[in-house]
N, C-alpha and C positions, 0 to 999 in steps of 0.2 A: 320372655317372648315380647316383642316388638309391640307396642299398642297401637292397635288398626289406624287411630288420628297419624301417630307419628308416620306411620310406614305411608298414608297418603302425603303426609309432609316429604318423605323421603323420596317419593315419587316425583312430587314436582319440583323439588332442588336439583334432580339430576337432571329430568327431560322437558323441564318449564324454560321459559323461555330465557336468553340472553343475558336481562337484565339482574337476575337472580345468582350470576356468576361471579366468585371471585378472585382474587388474583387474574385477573384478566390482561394486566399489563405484565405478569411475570412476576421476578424475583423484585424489581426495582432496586434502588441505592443500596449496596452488598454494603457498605460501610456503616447504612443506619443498623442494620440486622448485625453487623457483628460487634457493635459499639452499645446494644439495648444492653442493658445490667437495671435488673431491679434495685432502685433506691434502697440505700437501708442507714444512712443516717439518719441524726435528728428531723421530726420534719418541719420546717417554719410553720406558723401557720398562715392562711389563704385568708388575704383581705377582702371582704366582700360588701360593694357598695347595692344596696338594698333600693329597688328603683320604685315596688309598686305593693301593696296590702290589701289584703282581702277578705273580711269576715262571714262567712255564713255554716249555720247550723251547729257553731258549736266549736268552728273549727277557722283559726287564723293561716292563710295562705301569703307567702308571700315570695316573690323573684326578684334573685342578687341574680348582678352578676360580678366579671372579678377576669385581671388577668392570669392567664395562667405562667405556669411557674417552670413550662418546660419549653425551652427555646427551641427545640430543635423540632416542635410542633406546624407544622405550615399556616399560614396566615388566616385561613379560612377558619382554622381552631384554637388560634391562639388567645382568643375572649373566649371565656366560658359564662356558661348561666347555670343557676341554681334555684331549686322553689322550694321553701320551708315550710312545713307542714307542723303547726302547734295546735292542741289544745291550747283554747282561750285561756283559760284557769293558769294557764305557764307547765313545766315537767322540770323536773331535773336530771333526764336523759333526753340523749337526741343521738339519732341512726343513721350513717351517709348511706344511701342506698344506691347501689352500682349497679350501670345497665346492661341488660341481656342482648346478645347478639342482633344486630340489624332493628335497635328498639329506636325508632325515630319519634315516636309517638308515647309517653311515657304514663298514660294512664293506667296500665297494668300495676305498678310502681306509685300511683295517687292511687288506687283502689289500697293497697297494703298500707300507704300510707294513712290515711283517713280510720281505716281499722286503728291503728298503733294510736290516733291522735284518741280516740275513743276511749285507749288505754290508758292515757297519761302520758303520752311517750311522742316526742318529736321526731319529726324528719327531714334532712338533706335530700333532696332528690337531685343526682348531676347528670347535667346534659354531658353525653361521654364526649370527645372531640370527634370527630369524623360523623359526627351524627346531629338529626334534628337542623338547628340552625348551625351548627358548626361542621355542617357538611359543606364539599366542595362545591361553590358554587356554579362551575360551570360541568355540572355530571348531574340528573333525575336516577340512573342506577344505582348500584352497588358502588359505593364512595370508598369500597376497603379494594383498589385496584391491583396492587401490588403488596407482595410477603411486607419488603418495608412500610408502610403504609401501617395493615396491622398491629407492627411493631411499635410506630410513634404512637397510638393508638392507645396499645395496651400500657406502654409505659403512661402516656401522660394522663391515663385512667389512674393507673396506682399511683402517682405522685400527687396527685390532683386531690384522690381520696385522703392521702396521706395528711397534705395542707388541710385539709378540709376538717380531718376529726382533730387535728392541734388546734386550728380556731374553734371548736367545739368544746374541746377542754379549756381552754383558754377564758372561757367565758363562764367556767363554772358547771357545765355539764358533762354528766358521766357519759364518754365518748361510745356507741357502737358501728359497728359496718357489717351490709349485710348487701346481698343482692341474687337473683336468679338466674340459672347458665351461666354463662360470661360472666356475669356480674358477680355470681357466686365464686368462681375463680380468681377475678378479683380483690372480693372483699378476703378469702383467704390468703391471698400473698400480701393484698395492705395489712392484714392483721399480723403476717408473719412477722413484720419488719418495726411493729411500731412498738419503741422501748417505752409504754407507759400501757397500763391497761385497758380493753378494749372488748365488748362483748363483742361476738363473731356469732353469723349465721350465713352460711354458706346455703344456700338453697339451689338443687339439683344441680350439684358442683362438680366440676373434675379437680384434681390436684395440676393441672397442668392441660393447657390449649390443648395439645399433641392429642389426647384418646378421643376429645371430641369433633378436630377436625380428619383426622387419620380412621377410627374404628365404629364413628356413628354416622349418623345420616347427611350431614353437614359435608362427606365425602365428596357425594358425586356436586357439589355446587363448586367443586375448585375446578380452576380451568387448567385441565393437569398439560395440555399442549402448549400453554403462555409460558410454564414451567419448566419447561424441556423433552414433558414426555413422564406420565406416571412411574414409568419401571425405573427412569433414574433418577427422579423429584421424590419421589417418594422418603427414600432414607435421611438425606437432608435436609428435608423439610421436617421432618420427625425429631431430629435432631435440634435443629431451630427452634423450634415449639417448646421443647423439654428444657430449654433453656429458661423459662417459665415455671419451674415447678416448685411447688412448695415443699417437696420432699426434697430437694436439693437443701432446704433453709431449719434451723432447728425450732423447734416448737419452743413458741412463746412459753411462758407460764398461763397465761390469762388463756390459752389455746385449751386447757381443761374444761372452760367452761364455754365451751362453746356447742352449740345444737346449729346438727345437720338436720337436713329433710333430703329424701330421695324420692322418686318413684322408680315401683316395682317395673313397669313395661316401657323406663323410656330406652330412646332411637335415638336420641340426641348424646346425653350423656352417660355412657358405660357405667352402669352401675358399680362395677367392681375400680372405677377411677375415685365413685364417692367414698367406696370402701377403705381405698388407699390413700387416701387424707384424714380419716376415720383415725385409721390407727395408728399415725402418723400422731396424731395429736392427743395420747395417753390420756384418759377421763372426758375424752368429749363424747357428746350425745349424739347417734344416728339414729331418726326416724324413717319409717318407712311407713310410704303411703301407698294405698293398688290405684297405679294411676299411670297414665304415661306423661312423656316430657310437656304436652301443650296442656293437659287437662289436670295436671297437676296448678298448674296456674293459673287458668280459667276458671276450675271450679273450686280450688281449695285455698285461697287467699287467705281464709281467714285460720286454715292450719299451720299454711307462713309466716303469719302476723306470729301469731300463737307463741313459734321456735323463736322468732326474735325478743317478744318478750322475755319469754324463759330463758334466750341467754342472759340480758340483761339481770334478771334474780338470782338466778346461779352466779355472776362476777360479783354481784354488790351483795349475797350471802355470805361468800367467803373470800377476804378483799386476798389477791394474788403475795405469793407469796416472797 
């Protein structure tokens, strides 16, 4: 059952106003959408020039930024930024944390971080492209206007993350990626692909876009008229999306030790999608929490912190095989 928060969410994404719409310009450039392929080469790693430092309570803050590494990015998102989050003392892991749908504002992602720095354990925070400052700057709405759009989007999320835990290993730390919604989906496809070891925490994840924007609440905010009309966007776009999926990709080795978290009553993402990434990746951990998708994250940060730790202990107990 739907939990009351989410289904008020669901409410205002369908009949809230305009700006909460997306695909609003359509399908956009057919050729970006048919030409997306999740990376799966080596990944270089992301040079990051480091602009500004910041010490309080215990805890080192600091913002790189860095070009990015996918051209095919539009200008507005082709600089990216990053803010690292360290225990002073130093760690010898550190987590790229990937962001959750329409997250302009990244403190949800500093609250989990600052927990983890309390642990011992560093953090990559990235500003995704199309978001924050690397949104377009002639739009205050919804910046994901078009399916292609999305698509640059999500790809230059996963390649971005990719670059990102190679300079993290690079430097000598044990690499993870982890992130919420969206972000959770893509810290699972970056983990899919990356040929060196990687603790994974997927938090209230689907295995693929397709069930969260087709079968939860996330529905009614597409603008299915910019599309052609639901009864025949519908299958296509499903289609599109599934191109996306981490069940299409074989489970890593280091995918064993990896820890989900779900909530029982979310509206966002199909529980039975987290299910199917679950099993998909032989020895990983699902937790369940009774919560729904927004209050799983508002109020249990520190149960998220938690799973991302314990991926990291579960990779570095028993190093991959």
């Amino acid at each position: 059952m739907m939990h009351p928060i989410d289904r008020l969410g669901s409410t205002i994404v369908s009949r809230g106003p305009d700006r909460l719409r997306f695909f609003t310009d359509g399908w956009g450039d057919l050729s970006a959408i048919d030409a997306a392929d999740i990376p799966s080469e080596p990944p270089r790693p992301i040079g990051i020039e480091w602009v500004s430092n910041a010490v309080d309570d215990g805890i080192t803050t600091s913002v790189g930024v860095f070009e990015s590494p996918v051209a095919t990015l539009p200008d507005h998102a082709r600089h990216g930024a990053v803010t690292r989050v360290l225990p002073v003392d130093g760690t010898d892991r550190m987590v790229v944390l990937m962001a959750a749908w329409n997250e302009h504002d990244s403190r949800a992602r500093f609250g989990i971080a600052r927990r983890l720095a309390r642990r011992g354990i560093g953090s990559l925070v990235l500003e995704n492209p199309y978001y924050g400052i690397r949104r377009p700057n002639d739009h205050d709405g919804q910046p994901i206007r078009t399916v292609a759009d999305f698509f640059r989007m999500g790809i230059g999320a996963v390649t971005e993350g990719r670059g990102l835990l190679a300079a993290v290993r690079e430097e000598g730390f044990v690499p993870g990626v982890a992130g919420y919604s969206m972000g959770g989906n893509v810290a699972a496809l970056v983990s899919s692909t990356m040929p060196f070891p990687v603790a994974t925490a997927p938090l209230a994840a689907s295995y693929s876009p397709a069930p969260v924007y087709l079968d939860g609440a996330l529905r009614g905010g597409i603008d299915w008229t910019a599309l052609g009309g639901e009864s025949s966007a519908e299958v296509r776009l499903r289609e599109a999306l599934l191109k996306a999926s981490v069940l299409d990709r074989p489970a890593p080795d280091h995918a064993r030790h990896a820890v989900l978290v779900s909530a029982r009553s979310d509206g966002y993402v199909p529980p039975t999608a987290t299910r199917a990434l679950h099993a998909h990746w032989p020895g990983s951990e699902l937790r369940w929490v009774g919560a729904g998708h927004a209050t799983l994250l508002w109020l249990h940060k520190s149960a998220l912190a938690t799973a991302i730790e314990d991926s990291f202990l579960r990779l570095m107990r028993e190093p991959a095989r």
